[in-house]
NUVEXSE-10565 format. One record per residue (C-alpha): y negated, z negated, x; residue in three letters. Coordinates in steps of 0.5 Angstrom, whole numbers, padded with zeros to 4 digits, always signed. Layout:
YZXALA ...
This chain:
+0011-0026-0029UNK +0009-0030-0023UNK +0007-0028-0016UNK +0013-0030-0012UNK +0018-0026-0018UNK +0012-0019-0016UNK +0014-0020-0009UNK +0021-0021-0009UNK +0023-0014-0007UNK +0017-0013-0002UNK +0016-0019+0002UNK +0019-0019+0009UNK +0019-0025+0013UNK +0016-0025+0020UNK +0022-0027+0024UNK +0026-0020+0021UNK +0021-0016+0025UNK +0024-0019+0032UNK +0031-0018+0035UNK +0036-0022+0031UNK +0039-0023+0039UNK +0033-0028+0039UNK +0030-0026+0045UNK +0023-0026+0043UNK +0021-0019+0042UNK +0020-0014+0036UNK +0026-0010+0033UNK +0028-0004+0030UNK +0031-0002+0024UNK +0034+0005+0028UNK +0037-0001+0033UNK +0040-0004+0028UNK +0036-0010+0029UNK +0036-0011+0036UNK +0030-0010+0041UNK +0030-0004+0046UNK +0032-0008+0053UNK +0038-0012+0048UNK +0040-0005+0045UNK +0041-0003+0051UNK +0046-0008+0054UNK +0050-0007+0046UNK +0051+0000+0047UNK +0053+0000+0054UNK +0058-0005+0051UNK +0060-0001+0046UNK +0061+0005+0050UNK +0065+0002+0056UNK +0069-0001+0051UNK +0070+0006+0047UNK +0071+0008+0055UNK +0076+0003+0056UNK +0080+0005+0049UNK +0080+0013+0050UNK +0083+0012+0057UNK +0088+0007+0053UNK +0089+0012+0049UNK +0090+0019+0053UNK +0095+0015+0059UNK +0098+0013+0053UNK +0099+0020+0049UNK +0101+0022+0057UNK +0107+0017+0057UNK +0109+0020+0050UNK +0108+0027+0053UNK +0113+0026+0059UNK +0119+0023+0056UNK +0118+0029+0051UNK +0118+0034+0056UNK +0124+0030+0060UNK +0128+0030+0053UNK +0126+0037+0052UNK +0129+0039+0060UNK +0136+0036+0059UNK +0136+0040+0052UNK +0134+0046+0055UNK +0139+0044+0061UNK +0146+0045+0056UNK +0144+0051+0053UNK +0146+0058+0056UNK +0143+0063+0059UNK +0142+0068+0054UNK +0138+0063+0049UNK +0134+0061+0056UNK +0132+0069+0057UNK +0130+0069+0049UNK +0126+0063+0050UNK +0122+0066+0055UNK +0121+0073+0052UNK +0118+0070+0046UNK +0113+0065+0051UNK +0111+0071+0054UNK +0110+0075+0048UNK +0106+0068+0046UNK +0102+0067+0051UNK +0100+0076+0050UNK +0097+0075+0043UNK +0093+0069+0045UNK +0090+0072+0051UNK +0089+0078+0046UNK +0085+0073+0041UNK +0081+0069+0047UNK +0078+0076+0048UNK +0073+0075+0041UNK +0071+0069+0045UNK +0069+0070+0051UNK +0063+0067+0055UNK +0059+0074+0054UNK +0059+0074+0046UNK +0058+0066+0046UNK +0051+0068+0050UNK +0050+0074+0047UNK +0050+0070+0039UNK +0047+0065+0042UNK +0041+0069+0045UNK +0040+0072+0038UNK +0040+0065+0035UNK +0035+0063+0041UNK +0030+0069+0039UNK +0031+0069+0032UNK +0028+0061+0031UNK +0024+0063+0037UNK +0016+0060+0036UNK +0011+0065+0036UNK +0006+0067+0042UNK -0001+0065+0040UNK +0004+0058+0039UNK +0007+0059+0046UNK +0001+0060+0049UNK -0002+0054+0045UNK +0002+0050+0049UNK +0002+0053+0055UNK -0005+0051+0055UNK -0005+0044+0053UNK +0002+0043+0058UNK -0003+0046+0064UNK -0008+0042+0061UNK -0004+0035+0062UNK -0002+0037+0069UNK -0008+0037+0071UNK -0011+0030+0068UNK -0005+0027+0072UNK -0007+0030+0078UNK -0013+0028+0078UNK -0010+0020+0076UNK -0006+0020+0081UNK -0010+0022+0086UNK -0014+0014+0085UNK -0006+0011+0087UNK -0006+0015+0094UNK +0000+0014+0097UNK +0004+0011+0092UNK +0001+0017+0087UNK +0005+0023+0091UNK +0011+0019+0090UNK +0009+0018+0083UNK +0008+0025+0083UNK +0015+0027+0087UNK +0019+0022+0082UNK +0017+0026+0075UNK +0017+0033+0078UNK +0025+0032+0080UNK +0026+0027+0073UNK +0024+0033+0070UNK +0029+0038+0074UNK +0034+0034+0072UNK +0033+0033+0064UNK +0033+0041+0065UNK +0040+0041+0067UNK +0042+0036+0062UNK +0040+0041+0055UNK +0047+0040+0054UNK +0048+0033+0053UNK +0046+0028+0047UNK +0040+0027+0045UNK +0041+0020+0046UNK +0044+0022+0053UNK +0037+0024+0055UNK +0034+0018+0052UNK +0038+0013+0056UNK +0035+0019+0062UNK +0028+0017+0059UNK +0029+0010+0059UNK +0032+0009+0066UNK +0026+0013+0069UNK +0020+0009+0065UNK +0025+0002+0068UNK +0025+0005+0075UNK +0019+0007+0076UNK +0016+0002+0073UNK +0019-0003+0077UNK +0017+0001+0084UNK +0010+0001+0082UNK +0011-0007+0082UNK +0015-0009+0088UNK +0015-0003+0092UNK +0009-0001+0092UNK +0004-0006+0090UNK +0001-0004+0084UNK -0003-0009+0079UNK +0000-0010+0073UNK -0006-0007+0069UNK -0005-0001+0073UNK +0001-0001+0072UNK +0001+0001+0064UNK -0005+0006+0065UNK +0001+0009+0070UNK +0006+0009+0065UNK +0001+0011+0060UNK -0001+0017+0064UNK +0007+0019+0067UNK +0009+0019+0059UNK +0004+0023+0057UNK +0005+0028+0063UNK +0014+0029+0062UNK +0013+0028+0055UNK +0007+0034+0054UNK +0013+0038+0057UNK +0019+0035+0055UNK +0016+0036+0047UNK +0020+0042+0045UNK +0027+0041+0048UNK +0027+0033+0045UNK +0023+0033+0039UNK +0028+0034+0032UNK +0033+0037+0036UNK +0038+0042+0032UNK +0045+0037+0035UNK +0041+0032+0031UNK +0041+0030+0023UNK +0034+0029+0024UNK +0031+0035+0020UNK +0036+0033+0014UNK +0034+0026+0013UNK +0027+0029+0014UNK +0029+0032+0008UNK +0031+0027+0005UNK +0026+0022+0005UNK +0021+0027+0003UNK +0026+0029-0004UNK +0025+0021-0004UNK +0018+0019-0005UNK +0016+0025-0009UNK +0021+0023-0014UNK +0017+0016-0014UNK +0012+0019-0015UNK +0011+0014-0021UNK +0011+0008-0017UNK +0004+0005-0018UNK +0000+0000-0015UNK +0002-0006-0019UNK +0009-0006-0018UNK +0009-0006-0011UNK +0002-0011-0012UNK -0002-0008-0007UNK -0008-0012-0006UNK -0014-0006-0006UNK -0018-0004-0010UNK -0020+0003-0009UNK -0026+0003-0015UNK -0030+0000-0009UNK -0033+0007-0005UNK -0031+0003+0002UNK -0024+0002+0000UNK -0023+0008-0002UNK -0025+0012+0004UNK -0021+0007+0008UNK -0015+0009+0004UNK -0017+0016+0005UNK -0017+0014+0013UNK -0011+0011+0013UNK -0006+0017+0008UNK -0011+0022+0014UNK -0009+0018+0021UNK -0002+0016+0019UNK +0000+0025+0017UNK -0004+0026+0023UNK +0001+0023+0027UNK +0006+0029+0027UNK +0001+0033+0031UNK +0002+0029+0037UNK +0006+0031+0042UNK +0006+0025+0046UNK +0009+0017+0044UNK +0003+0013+0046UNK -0001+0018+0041UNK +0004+0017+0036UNK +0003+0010+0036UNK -0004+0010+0036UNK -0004+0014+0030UNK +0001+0009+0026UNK -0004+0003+0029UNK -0011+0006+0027UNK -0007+0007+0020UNK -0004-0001+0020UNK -0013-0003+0021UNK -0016+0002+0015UNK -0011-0002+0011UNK -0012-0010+0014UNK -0020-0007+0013UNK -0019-0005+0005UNK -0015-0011+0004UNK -0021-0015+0007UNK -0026-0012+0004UNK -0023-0012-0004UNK -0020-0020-0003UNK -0027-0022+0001UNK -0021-0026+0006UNK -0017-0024+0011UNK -0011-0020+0010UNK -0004-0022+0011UNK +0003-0020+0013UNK +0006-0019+0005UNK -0001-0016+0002UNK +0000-0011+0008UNK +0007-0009+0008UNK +0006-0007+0000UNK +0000-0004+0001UNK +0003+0000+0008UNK +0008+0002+0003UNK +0004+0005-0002UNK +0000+0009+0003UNK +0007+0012+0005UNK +0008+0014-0002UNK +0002+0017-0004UNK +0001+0021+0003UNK +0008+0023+0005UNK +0007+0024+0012UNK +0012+0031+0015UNK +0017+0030+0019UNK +0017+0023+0018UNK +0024+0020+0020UNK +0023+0025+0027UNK +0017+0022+0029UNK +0020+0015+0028UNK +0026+0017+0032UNK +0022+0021+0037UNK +0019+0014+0038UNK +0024+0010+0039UNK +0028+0014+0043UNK +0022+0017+0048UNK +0016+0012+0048UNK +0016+0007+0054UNK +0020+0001+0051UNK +0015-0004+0054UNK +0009-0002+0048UNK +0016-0003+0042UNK +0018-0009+0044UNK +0010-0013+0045UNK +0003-0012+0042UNK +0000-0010+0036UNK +0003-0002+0037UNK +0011-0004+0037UNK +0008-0010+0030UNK +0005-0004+0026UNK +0010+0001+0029UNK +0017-0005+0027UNK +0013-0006+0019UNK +0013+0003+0018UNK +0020+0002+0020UNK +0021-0003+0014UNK +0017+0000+0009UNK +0021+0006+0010UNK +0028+0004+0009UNK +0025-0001+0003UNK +0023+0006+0000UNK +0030+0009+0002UNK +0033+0004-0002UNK +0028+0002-0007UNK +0031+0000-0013UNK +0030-0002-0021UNK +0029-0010-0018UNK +0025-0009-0012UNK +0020-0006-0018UNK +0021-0011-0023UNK +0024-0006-0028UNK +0030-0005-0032UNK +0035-0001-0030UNK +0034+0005-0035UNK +0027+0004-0034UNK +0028+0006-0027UNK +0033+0012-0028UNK +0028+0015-0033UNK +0023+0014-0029UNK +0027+0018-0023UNK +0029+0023-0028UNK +0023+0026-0030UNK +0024+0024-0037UNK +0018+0019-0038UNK +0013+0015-0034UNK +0011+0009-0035UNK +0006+0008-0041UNK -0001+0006-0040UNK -0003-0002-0042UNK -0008-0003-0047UNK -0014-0006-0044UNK -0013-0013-0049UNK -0007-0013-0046UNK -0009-0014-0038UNK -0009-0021-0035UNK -0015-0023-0032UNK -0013-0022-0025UNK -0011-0015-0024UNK -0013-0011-0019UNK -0020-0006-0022UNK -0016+0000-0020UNK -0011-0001-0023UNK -0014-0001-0029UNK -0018+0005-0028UNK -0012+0009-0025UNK -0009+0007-0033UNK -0016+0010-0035UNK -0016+0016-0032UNK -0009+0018-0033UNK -0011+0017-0041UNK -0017+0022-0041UNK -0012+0027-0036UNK -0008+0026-0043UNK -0013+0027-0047UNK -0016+0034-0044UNK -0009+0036-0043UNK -0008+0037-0050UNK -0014+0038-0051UNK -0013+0044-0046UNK -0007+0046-0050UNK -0011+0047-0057UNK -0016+0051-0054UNK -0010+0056-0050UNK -0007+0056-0057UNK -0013+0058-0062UNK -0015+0063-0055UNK -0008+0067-0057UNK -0010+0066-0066UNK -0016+0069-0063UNK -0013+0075-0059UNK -0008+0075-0064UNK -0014+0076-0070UNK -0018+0082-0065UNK -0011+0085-0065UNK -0011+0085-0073UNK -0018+0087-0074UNK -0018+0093-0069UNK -0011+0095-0072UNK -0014+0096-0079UNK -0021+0099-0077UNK -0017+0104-0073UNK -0013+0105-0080UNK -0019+0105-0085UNK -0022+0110-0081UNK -0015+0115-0079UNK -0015+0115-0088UNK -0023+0117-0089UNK -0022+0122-0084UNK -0015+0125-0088UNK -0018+0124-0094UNK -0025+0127-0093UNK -0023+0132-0088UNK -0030+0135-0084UNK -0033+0142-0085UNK -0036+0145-0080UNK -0041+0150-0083UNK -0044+0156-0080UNK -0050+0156-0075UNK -0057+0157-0078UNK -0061+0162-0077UNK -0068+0159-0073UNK -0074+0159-0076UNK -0081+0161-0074UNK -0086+0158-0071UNK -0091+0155-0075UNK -0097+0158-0069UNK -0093+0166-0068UNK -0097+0172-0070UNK -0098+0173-0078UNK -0093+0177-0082UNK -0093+0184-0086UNK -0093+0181-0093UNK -0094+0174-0091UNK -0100+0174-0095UNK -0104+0168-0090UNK -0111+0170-0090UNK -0114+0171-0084UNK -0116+0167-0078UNK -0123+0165-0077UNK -0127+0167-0072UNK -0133+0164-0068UNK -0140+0165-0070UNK -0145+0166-0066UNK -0152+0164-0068UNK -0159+0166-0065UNK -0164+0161-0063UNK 
């Protein structure tokens, strides 16, 4: 099997990372290919064009509803008095049983079910308490930051108190609604910072950095995984998914690590720990921090096990493998939180949208991962998902010389597994004969001893009367000569 055939279903050319519009910076799958700034431009498109086509719609339906009303008012003009009495005694009666029914519906249950809902799914105080703590601990650092801008620091400070005002009152709308509030808010800011306020470029980002962090901490809970969204079902979904290709080795996705070596092992370690840490952030930039510090840990492993640089197809397959064996939670909320709140500045450019556009693609080649992309047989790869085996290990005569150490010792290791497994199930099965056979034995003891004792019954004799003791005064008849008594001689 040749190298390219191995990598047919992994390898990802470079220019499929960038916005398919060609305009130079990174796209993403979640949207649809597009970089943020072309993605904006297509919804807006998309939305003024389904704007356009509902008010079609509506004016059409309100033509249609005119001519049936006039249709219907000639009707009703030629009928009689008596019917028209009837028909409105029967509106009237209508209109009762509906403002009867409306009554289950109104404002107060919807708020009364509603505020069980809320105190039902409502966190715990140590948990509300935690974050309360680090919310007031954020508004301070960004106090103290925008205390170096002066001037141009109140007016940051006056724009994000009234941004966060306004997403307050816009709980109700869509979370790609508040998305495209976030966005407006980073372009806006941003461009006042530059032309309104003067502020060099590398102040700039560090001022992004710190007001998205700073709405972000206190935007968390209301944004991330948000119930109007499917977000937590493609979570389930995704982690069904990997644990069900658990299977999935390292030589089919030929991921060029070799984790004998101690040195890549630990980085593999750092990487599985950095990319699920990524959920306990609360912030994008953080977010991302995590994904880059894991995308590092990776190129060092490669390089260290392949004494060379690292490239883009050994590291999608590795990245792809370390998705796989660490199972991040919550992973499709975190990518779209990402996506939807981080500045669009850090996605579209730099080493954080690159790592971050390459877990994107890793994770839909999991989605979608099939027999082909693996080099296995349609049935191989159904029995495999099912459960109902695993691939066999490859005798060692077998190996090609080139095949990565680890996978060779992986094959080792779940052959000594095997070996102790059924090893384990001799001893449990000849520990239950054992306890079996003590049953037995004590069964049969207890017998012998219940018929010794019925055959030969036990006789209690009467108490015997005590003897004498042996120095007590002599009696009559005992026929003991005397004692003998001392001597006493003179001189």
């Amino acid at each position: 099997m040749s190298l390219k055939s191995e990598r047919r279903g992994i390898h990802v050319d470079q220019s499929e990372l960038l916005c398919k519009k060609g305009c130079g910076y990174y796209g993403n799958p979640a949207w649809q290919g597009f970089c943020s700034k072309c993605w904006r431009e297509e919804y807006h498109k998309a939305r003024q064009k389904q704007i356009q086509e509902d008010w079609e719609l509506a004016e059409r339906l309100q033509r249609e509803e005119e001519e049936a009303y006039a249709s219907s008012q000639s009707t009703q003009g030629a009928q009689s008095l008596t019917f028209s009495k009837f028909e409105e005694k029967k509106t009237n009666e209508k209109t009762r049983k509906v403002t009867t029914v409306k009554k289950f519906f109104t404002a107060s249950s919807r708020t009364g079910a509603k505020k069980e809902i809320q105190e039902a799914k409502a966190p715990s105080p140590s948990i509300n308490r935690q974050a309360s703590i680090e919310t007031d601990r954020v508004s301070k650092e960004f106090i103290e930051f925008l205390k170096t801008y002066h001037k141009p620091g109140q007016d940051i400070y006056k724009q994000c108190k009234l941004f966060l005002d306004t997403m307050n009152h816009k709980r109700d709308l869509s979370i790609e609604e508040q998305s495209e509030c976030a966005q407006d808010f980073y372009q806006n800011v941003a461009e006042k910072l530059q032309t309104r306020w003067k502020v060099p470029p590398e102040k700039v980002e560090k001022a992004m950095d710190q007001i998205e962090k700073y709405i972000m901490t206190r935007q968390y809970k209301y944004v991330f995984c948000p119930e109007t969204t499917d977000d937590e079902k493609k979570d389930l979904a995704v982690q069904k998914r990997i644990r069900a290709l658990h299977w999935v080795t390292p030589q089919m996705l030929c991921v060029p690590v070799n984790e004998e070596i101690p040195e890549v092992s630990d980085m593999v370690v750092k990487a599985i720990t950095d990319i699920i840490e990524m959920d306990s952030k609360r912030v994008p930039r953080d977010k991302l921090a995590c994904i880059t510090k894991c995308s590092k840990h990776i190129f060092n492993a490669i390089k260290i096990t392949k004494n060379e640089p690292a490239s883009a197809d050994d590291f999608l397959p590795t990245l792809i493998y370390i998705v796989l064996k660490g199972n991040p939670p919550r992973l499709q909320s975190n990518i779209q939180y990402i996506t939807r709140f981080c500045n669009p500045s850090r996605l579209m450019t730099g080493e954080d949208g690159y790592y971050f556009t390459n877990l994107c693609c890793a994770v839909a080649f999991i989605e979608k991962l099939d027999a082909q992309s693996l080099n296995l047989s349609q049935e191989d790869f159904d029995r495999f998902m099912t459960g109902q085996t695993s691939p066999k290990k490859q005798e060692s005569d077998s190996w090609s010389p080139d095949v990565c150490l680890g996978v060779k010792q992986m094959y080792k290791n779940l052959d000594l597994l095997s070996q102790l497994n059924e090893r384990q199930d001799r001893i449990v099965s000849e520990a239950k004969k054992l306890e079996k056979d003590l049953i037995d034995w004590t069964d049969g003891v207890a017998k012998e001893v219940q018929d010794i004792v019925e055959k030969y019954p036990l006789e209690i004799k009467p108490k015997n009367q005590a003897l004498a003791a042996i120095d007590s005064e002599n009696v009559e008849n005992d026929k003991l000569p005397p004692p003998l008594q001392p001597q006493v001689y003179a001189g």
